[in-house]
MIDREN-659734 format. One line per field, with one value per residue (C-alpha): residue number from 1; residue in one letter; x, y, z. Coordinates in nm, 2 decimals. Layout:
! residues N
tormar = NUM, ...
zakol = a, ...
X = X, ...
Y = Y, ...
Z = Z, ...
END
This chain:
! residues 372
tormar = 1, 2, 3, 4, 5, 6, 7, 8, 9, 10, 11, 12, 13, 14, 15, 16, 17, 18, 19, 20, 21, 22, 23, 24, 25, 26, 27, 28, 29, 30, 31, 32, 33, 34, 35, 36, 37, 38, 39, 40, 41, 42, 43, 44, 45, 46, 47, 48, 49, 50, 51, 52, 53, 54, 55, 56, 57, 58, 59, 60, 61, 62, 63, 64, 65, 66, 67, 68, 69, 70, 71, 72, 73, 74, 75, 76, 77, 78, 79, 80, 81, 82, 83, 84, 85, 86, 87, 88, 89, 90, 91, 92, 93, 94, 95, 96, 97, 98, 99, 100, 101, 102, 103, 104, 105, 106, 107, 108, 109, 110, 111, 112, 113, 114, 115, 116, 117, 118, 119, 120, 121, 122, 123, 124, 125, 126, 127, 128, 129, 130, 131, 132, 133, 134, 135, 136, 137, 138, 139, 140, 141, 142, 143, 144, 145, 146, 147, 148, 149, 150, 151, 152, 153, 154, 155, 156, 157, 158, 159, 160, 161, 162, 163, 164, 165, 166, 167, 168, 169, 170, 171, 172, 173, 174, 175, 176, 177, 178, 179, 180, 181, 182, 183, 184, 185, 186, 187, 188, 189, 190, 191, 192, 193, 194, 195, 196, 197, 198, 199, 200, 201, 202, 203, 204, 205, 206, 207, 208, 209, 210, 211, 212, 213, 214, 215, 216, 217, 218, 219, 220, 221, 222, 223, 224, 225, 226, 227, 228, 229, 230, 231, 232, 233, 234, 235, 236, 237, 238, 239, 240, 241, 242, 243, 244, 245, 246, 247, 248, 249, 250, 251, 252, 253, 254, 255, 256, 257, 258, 259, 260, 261, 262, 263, 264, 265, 266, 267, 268, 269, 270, 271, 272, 273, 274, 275, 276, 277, 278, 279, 280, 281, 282, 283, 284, 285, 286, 287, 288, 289, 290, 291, 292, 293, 294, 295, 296, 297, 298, 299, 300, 301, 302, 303, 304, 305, 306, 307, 308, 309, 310, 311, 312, 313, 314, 315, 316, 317, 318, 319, 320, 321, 322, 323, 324, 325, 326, 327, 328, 329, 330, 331, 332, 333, 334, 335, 336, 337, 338, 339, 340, 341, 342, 343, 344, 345, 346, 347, 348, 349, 350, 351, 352, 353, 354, 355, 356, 357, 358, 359, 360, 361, 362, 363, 364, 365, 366, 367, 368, 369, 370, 371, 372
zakol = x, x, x, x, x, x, x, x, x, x, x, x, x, x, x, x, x, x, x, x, x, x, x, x, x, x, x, x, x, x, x, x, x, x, x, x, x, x, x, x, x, x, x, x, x, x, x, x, x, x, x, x, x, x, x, x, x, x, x, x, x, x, x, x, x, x, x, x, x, x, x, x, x, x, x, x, x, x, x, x, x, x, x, x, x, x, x, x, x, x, x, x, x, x, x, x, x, x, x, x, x, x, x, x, x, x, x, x, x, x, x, x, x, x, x, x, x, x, x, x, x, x, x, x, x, x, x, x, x, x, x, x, x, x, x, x, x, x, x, x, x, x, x, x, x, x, x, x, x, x, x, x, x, x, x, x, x, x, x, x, x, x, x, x, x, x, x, x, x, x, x, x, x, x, x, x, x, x, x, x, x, x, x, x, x, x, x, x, x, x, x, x, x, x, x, x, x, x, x, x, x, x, x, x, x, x, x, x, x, x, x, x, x, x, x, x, x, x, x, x, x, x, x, x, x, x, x, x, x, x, x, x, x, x, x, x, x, x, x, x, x, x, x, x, x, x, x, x, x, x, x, x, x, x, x, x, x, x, x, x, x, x, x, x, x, x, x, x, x, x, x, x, x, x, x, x, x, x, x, x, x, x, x, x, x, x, x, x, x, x, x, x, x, x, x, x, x, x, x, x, x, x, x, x, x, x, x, x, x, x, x, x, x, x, x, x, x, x, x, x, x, x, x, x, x, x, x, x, x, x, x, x, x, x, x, x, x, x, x, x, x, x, x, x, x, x, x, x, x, x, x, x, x, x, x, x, x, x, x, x, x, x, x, x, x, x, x, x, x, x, x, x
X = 1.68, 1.45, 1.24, 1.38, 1.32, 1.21, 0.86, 0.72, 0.78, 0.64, 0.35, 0.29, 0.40, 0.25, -0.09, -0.06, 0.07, -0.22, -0.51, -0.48, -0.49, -0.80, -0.83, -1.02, -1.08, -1.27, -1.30, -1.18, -1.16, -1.44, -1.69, -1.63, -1.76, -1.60, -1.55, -1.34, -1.12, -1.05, -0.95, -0.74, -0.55, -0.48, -0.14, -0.02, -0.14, -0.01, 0.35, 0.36, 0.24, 0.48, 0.77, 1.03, 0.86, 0.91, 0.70, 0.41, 0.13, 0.24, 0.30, -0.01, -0.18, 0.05, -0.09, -0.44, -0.40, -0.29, -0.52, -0.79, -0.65, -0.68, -1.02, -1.12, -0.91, -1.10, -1.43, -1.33, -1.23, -1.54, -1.79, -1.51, -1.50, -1.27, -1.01, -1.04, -0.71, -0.47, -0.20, -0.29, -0.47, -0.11, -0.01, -0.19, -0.14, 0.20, 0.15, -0.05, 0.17, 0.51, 0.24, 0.18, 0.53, 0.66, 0.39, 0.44, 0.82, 0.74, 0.50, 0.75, 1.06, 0.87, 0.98, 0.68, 0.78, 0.44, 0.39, 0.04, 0.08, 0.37, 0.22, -0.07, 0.17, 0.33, -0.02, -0.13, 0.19, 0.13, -0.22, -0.18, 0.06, -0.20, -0.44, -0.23, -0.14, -0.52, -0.54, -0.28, -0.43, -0.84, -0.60, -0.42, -0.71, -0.93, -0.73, -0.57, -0.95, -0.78, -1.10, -1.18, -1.12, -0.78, -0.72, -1.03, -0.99, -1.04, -1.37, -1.51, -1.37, -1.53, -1.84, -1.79, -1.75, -2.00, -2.27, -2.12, -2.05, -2.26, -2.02, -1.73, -1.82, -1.88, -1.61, -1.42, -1.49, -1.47, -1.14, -0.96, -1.16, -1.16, -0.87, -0.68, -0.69, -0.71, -0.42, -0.23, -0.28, -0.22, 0.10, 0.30, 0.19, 0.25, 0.63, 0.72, 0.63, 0.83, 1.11, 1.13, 1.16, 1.42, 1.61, 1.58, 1.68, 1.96, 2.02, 1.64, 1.84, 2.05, 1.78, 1.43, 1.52, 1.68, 1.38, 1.18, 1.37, 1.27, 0.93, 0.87, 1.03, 0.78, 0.52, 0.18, 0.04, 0.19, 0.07, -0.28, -0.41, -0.29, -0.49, -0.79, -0.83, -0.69, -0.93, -1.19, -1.30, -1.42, -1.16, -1.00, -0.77, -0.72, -0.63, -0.40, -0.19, -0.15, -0.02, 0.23, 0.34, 0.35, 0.51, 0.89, 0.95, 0.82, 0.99, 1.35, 1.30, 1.24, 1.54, 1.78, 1.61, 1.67, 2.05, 2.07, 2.10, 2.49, 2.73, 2.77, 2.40, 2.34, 2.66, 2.56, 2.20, 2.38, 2.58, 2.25, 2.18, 1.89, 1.78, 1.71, 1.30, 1.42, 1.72, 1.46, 1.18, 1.40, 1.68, 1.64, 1.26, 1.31, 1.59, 1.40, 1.09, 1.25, 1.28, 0.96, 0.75, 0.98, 0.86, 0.44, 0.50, 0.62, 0.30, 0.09, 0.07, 0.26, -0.11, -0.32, -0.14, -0.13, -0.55, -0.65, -0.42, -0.55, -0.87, -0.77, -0.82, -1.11, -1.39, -1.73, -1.90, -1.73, -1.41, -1.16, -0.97, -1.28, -1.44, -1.10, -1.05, -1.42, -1.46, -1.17, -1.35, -1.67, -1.39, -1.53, -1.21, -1.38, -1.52, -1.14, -0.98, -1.26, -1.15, -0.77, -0.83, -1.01, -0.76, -0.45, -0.65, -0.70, -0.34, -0.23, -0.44, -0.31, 0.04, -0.03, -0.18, 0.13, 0.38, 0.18, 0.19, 0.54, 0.58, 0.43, 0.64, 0.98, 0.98, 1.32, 1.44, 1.72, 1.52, 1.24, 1.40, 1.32, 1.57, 1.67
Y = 0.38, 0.41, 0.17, -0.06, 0.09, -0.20, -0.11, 0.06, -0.19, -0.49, -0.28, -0.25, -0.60, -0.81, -0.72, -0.78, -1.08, -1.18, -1.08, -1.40, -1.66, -1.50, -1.43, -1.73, -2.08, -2.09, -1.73, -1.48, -1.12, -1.01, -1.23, -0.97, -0.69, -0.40, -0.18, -0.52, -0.50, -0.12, -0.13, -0.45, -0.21, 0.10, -0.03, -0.07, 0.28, 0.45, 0.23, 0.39, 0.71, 0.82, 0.57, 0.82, 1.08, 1.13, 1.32, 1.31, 1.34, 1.06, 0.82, 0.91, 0.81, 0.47, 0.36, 0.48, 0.27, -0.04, -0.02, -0.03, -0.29, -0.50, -0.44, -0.55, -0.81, -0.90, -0.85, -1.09, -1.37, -1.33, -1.37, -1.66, -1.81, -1.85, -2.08, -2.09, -1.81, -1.87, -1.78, -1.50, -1.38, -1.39, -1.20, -0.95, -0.92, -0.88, -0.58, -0.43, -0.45, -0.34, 0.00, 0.04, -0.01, 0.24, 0.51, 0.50, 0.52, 0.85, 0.99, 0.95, 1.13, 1.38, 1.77, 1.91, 2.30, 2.33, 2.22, 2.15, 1.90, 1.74, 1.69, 1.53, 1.34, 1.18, 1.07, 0.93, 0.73, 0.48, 0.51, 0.36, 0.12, -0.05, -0.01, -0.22, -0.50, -0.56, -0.60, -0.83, -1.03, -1.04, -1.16, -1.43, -1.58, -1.59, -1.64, -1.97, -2.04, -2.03, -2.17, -1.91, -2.12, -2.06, -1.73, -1.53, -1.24, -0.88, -0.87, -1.11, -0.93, -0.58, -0.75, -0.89, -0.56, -0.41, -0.70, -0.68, -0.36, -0.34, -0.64, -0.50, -0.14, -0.30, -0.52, -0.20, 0.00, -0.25, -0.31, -0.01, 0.28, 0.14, -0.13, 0.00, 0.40, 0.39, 0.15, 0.31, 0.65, 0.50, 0.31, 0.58, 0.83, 0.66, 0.58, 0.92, 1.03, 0.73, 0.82, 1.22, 1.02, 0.81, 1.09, 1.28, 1.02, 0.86, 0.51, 0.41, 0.41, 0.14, -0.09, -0.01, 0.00, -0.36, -0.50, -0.30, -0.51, -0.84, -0.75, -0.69, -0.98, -1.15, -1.33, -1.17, -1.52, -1.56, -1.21, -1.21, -1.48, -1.32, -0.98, -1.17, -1.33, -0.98, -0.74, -1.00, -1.06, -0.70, -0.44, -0.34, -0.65, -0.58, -0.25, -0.34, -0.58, -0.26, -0.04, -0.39, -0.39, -0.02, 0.09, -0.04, 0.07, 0.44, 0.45, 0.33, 0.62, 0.88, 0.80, 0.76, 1.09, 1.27, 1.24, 1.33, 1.68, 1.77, 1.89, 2.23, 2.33, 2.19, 2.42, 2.73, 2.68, 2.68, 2.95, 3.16, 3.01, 2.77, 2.50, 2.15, 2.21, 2.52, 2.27, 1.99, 2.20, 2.45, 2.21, 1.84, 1.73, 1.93, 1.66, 1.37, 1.41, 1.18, 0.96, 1.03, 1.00, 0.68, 0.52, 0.62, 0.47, 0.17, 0.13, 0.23, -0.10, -0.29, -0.20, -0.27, -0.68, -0.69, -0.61, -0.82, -1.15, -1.07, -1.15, -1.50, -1.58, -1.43, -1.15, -1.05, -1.18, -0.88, -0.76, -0.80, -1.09, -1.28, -1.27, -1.34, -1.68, -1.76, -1.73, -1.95, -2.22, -2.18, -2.20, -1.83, -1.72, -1.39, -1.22, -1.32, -1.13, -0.86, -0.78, -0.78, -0.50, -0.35, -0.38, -0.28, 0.04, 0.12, 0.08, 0.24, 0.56, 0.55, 0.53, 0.82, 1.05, 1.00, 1.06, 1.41, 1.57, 1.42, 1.63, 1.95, 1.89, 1.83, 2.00, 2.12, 1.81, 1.75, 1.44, 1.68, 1.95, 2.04, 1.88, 2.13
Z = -1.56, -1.86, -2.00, -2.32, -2.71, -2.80, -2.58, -2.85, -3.12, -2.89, -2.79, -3.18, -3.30, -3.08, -3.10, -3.47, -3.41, -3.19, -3.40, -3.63, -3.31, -3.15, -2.77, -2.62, -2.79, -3.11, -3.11, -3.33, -3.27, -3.53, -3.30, -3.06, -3.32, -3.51, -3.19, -3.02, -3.38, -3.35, -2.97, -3.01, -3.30, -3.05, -2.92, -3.29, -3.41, -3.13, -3.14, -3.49, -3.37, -3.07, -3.21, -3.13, -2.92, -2.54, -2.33, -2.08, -2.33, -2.52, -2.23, -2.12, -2.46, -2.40, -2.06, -2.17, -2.51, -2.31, -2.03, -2.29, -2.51, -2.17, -2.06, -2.46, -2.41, -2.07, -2.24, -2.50, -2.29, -2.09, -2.38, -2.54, -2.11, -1.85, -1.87, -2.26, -2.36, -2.64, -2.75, -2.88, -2.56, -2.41, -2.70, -2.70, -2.34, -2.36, -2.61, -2.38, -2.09, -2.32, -2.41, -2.06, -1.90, -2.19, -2.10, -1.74, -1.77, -2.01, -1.78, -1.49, -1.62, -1.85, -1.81, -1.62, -1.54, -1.36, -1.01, -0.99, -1.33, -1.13, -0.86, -1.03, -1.24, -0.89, -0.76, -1.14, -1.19, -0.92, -0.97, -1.31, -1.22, -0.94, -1.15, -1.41, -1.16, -1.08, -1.43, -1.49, -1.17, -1.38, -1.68, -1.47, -1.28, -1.59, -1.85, -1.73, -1.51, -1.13, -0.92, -0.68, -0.40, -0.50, -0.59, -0.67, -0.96, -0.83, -1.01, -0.80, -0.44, -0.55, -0.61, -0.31, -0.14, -0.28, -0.17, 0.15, 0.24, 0.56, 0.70, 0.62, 0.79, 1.09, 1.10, 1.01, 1.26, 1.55, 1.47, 1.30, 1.41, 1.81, 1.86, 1.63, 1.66, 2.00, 2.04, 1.81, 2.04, 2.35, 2.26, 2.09, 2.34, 2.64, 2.43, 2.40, 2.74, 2.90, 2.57, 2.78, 3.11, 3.01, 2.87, 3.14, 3.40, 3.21, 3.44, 3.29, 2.96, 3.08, 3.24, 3.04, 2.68, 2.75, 2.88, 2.62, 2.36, 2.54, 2.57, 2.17, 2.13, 2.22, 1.98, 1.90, 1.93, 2.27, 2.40, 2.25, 2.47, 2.73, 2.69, 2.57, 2.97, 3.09, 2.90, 2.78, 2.43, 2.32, 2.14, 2.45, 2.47, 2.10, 2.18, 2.41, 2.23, 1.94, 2.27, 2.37, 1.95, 1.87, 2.25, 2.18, 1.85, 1.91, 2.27, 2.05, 1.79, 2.02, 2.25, 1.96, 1.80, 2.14, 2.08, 1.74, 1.80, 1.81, 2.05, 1.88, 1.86, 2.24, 2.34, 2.12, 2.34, 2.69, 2.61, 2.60, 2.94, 2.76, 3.05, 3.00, 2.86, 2.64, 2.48, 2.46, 2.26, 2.08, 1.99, 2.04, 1.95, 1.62, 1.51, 1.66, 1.44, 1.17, 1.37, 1.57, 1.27, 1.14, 1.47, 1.34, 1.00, 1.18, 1.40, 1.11, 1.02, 1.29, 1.48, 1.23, 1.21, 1.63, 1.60, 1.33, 1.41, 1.81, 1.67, 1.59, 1.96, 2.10, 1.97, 1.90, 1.63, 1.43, 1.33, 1.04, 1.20, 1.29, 0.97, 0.81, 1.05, 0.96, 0.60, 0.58, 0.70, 0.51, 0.18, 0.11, -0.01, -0.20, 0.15, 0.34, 0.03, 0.05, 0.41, 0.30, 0.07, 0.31, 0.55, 0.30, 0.18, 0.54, 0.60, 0.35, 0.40, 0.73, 0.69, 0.39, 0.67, 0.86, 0.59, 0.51, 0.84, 0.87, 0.54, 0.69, 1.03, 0.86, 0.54, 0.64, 0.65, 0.34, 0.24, 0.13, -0.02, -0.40, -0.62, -0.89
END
C-alpha cells in the first residue's frame, strides 16, 4: 500500500503554516537565525520540487529533508525551553513527519535493478524509520516537558550511556555474555539431543513432550527462586533458568520439524536401502531447520527476559536486572532506560545473527527465494 498524495502537499503546507506561530513560546523562527529560517523551508521546497516524482533519490531527499527539519526544530525548542511548544512546533512537526513518511514509502518500493543498492536500501529503510521514532520521542518528551522521572527523552539515555558506559559493560557481560550465552547454548542443545531421542524412541513422544508443556508453563517468578537457592546468586542460577525457558520451545520445534519431511521422500530414501541416521541427516533435519531455527529466534529473546527478570531475586552487585530493580528505587529512571536499550540492541543483534545463518542454512527454503 502506498503512502497518501496528499504527503507531499502537507510536507509543503504545513511548515508554511507554522513559520508565522513560532516553535516555542515567545519565539519566532528568525531568533533562531537565518540558517534555522532556511532549514525550516526545506520540506516546502522539496514538496514543490519532487511533487509528482517517484523514485529512490527523491524519497531519499524527503526523509533527509524532514529529518533535518526535525533536529532544527529540536534545536529551536531547546534554545525557546522545554515544555514551552506551540502550535506551530506541532505544525511544523507534522510537516516533517508527512516528508518523512512519503520518502520512506518512495525509498521502499523504488525500482533498484542493482543488488548491492537494494540491499542497502533494505538495511536504510528501517534505519530511517528508528531513527524517525527516536525523533518523534525527543519531540514528545520536550515539546510538551514530560519530567524525566516519567519518561526521559532519548537524549538524555545516550548521555546516560555514554557517562556510564563502564556500568553498563559490566553489567553486560555478566548477564548476556555468561547467563545468557551460555544458557542459551546449553538449553537448545541439550533440546535437540533429547528432540533425536524422542524421535528415535517414539513412547517418550507420548510421556515427555506432555510434561515438557507443564514444565514451561511454569512462571519465571516461581522458577527463579528456585535456581537462585539451587545454584546460588552468581550467573549460573541465571543460566539455568534461560536452559528451563529456552529447553521446551526448541525441544517442540525440533520434534515437529522431524516429521515434516513426507512420506514420498522417506520412501524414495528406503528404497536405496538408506537406514535410520542416513534418512535423519540426508532427509529429515534438512526440513526441520525452519523450524529448528524458529525455535533459536524464540530463545533469542525468551533468554535474554528469563536472565534479566532472574535477576530480580538474587545477584551480584552487577547485571542488567539488578541495576534495572535498583535504579528504580533511587527514581533514576535515565540509567533503567539506559540498560533497556542496552538490552533491546543486544537482543536484537542476537536474534539478527540467528536470522542470517538461518539465511545461509535455508536459502532453499521458498520463503527466501528471489521474488521476480
Amino acid at each position: 500500500m502506498r503512502s497518501p498524495r496528499l504527503l507531499p502537499a502537507a510536507a509543503a503546507i504545513l511548515p508554511l503554516l507554522a513559520l508565522p506561530l513560532g516553535p516555542g513560546a515567545g519565539m519566532a523562527w528568525l531568533d533562531g537565525g537565518a540558517g534555522s529560517l532556511a532549514t525550516a523551508l526545506v520540506p516546502l521546497l522539496l514538496g514543490l520540487a519532487f511533487w509528482r516524482r517517484g523514485g529512490a533519490a527523491p524519497g531519499l531527499a524527503y526523509v533527509a529533508a524532514g529529518l533535518l527539519a526535525a533536529a532544527a526544530l529540536l534545536s529551536l525548542l531547546g534554545t525557546a525551553g522545554d515544555g514551552t511548544a506551540t502550535t506551530g512546533f506541532w505544525l511544523y512537526g507534522l510537516g516533517a513527519w508527512a516528508a518523512v513518511w512519503h520518502g520512506v514509502d518512495r525509498l521502499a518500493t523504488a525500482s533498484i535493478p542493482q543488488p548491492g543498492l537494494r540491499r542497502c536500501r533494505d538495511l536504510l529503510v528501517p534505519a530511517l524509520f528508528g531513527l524517525w521514532l527516536l525523533l518523534v520521542w525527543e519531540a514528545l518528551c520536550r515539546g510538551f516537558g514530560i519530567p524525566q522521572v516519567l519518561l526521559p527523552a532519548p537524549s538524555l539515555i545516550a548521555e546516560r550511556i555514554a557517562l556510564s558506559s563502564s556500568v553498563l559493560w559490566a553489567d553486560f557481560r555478566q548477564t548476556f555474555l555468561q547467563a545468557v550465552l551460555i544458557g542459551y547454548a546449553l538449553g537448545c542443545g541439550s533440546a535437540f539431543a533429547v528432540a533425536i531421542l524422542v524421535d528415535r524412541v517414539p513412547f517418550l513422544q507420548r510421556g515427555l513432550l506432555p510434561m515438557g508443556n507443564l514444565i514451561s508453563a511454569l512462571p519465571i517468578v516461581g522458577t527463579a527462586p528456585i535456581m537462585v537457592m539451587w545454584f546460588g546468586f552468581d550467573w549460573q542460577s541465571k543460566a539455568a533458568v534461560v536452559v528451563i525457558m529456552t529447553f521446551f520451545p526448541m525441544l517442540v520445534n525440533t520434534v515437529v520439524g522431524l516429521a515434516a519431511s513426507g512420506h514420498q521422500e522417506r520412501d524414495l530414501l528406503r528404497s536405496y536401502a538408506a537406514g535410520y541416521w542416513q534418512t535423519l541427516f540426508k532427509l529429515r533435519l534438512p526440513m526441520a531447520l525452519p523450524f529448528i531455527f524458529n525455535a533459536l529466534k524464540i530463545n533469542s529473546t525468551l533468554a535474554l527476559i528469563g536472565a534479566i527478570v532472574a535477576e530480580f531475586f538474587g545477584t551480584p552487585i552487577v547485571g542488567m536486572g539488578f541495576r534495572i530493580s535498583t535504579e528504580v528505587g533511587r527514581m533514576n529512571l535515565d540509567m533503567v532506560w539506559a540498560e533497556i536499550a542496552v538490552a533491546a540492541v543486544a537482543g536484537s543483534a542476537f536474534y539478527g545473527l540467528v536470522a542470517l545463518i538461518e539465511r545461509g542454512l535455508t536459502s532453499w527454503h521458498p520463503s527466501y527465494r528471489q521474488r521476480t
